[in-house]
C-alpha positions in Angstrom: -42.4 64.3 40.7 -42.9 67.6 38.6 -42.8 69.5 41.8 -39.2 67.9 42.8 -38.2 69.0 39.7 -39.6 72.6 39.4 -37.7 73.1 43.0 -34.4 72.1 41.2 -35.1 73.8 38.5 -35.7 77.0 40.6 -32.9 76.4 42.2 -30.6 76.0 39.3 -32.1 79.3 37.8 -31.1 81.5 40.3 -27.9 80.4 41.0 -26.9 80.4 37.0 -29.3 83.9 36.9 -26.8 85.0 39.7 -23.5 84.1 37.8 -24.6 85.4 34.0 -25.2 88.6 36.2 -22.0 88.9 37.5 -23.4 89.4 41.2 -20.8 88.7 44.3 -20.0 85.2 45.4 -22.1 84.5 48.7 -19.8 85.1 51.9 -18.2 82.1 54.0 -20.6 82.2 56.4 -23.4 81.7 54.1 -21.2 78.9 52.1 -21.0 77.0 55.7 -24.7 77.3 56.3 -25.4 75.4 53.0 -22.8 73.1 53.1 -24.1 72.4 56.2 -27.7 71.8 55.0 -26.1 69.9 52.4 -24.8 67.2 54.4 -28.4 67.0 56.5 -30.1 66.6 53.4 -27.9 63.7 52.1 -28.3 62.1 55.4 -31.9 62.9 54.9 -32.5 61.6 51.6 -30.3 58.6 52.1 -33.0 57.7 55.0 -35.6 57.9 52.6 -33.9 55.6 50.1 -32.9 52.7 52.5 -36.6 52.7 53.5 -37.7 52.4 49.6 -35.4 49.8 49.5 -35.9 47.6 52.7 -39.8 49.0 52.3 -39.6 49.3 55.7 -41.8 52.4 57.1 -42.1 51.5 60.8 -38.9 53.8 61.5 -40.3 57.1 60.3 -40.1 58.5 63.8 -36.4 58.9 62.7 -36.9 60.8 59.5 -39.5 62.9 61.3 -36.6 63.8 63.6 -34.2 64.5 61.1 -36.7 66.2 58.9 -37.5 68.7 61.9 -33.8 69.3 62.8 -33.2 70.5 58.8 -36.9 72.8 59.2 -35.6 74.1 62.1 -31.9 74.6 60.8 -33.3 76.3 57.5 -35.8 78.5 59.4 -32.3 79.9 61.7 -30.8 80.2 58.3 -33.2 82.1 57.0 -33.8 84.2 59.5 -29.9 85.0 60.1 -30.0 86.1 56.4 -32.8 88.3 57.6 -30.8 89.7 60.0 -27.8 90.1 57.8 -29.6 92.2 55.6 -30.8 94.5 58.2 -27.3 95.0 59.5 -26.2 95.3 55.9 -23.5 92.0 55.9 -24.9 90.6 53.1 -26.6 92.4 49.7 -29.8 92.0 48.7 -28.7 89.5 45.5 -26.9 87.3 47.7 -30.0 87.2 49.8 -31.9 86.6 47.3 -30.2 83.4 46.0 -29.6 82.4 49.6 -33.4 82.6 50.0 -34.2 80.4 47.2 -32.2 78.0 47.5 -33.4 77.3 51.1 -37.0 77.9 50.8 -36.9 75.6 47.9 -34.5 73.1 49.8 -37.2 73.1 52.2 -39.7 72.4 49.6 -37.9 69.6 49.1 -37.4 67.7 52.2 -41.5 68.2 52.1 -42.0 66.8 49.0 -39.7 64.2 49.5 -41.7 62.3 52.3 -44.9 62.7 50.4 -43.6 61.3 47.2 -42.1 58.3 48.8 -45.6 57.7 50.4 -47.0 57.7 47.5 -44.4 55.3 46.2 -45.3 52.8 48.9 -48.7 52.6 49.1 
């Protein structure tokens, strides 16, 4: 639990650390890519909560499945805000939220799984 919560609180941080400092708003593009991640997520952790409910685990295959499509959609992310730095689309503050909030998204999605194991056994 305290691990969900420093993640959100991370999270939180840097985006109210990136407000009080006045930095640019992130682009469109990078808006999309987390509103996007956003609605895997929910689908994600709505998965996780129907099987708390139902305590039904033999359908994990599917959460494994969405879990690897939002690794795998974070990891282009990140790596396209990589690549935006380099060609100099995006500044180095709006990287850095963008970065935290997706590595830490990412922590959660782990976390996630693990803590609703632990719930069921």
């Amino acid at each position: 639990m305290m691990d969900i919560l420093q993640s959100l609180y991370l999270i939180i941080e840097s985006c109210d650390n990136h407000i009080k400092n006045s930095h640019k708003p992130l682009t469109d593009v990078q808006i999309n890519s987390l509103q996007q991640i956003e609605v895997q997520l929910v689908e994600y952790l709505h998965h996780i909560s129907e099987y708390l409910d139902q305590n039904e685990f033999g359908a994990l295959s599917d959460l494994k499945v969405i879990k690897r499509n939002l690794f795998d959609n974070i990891e282009l992310m990140l790596s396209r805000q990589v690549e935006g730095v380099y060609h100099k689309a995006y500044g180095f503050k709006n990287t850095d939220l963008m970065m935290c909030i997706l590595l830490e998204t990412k922590d959660l999605i782990a976390i996630s799984v693990r803590f609703s194991k632990i719930i069921t056994e």
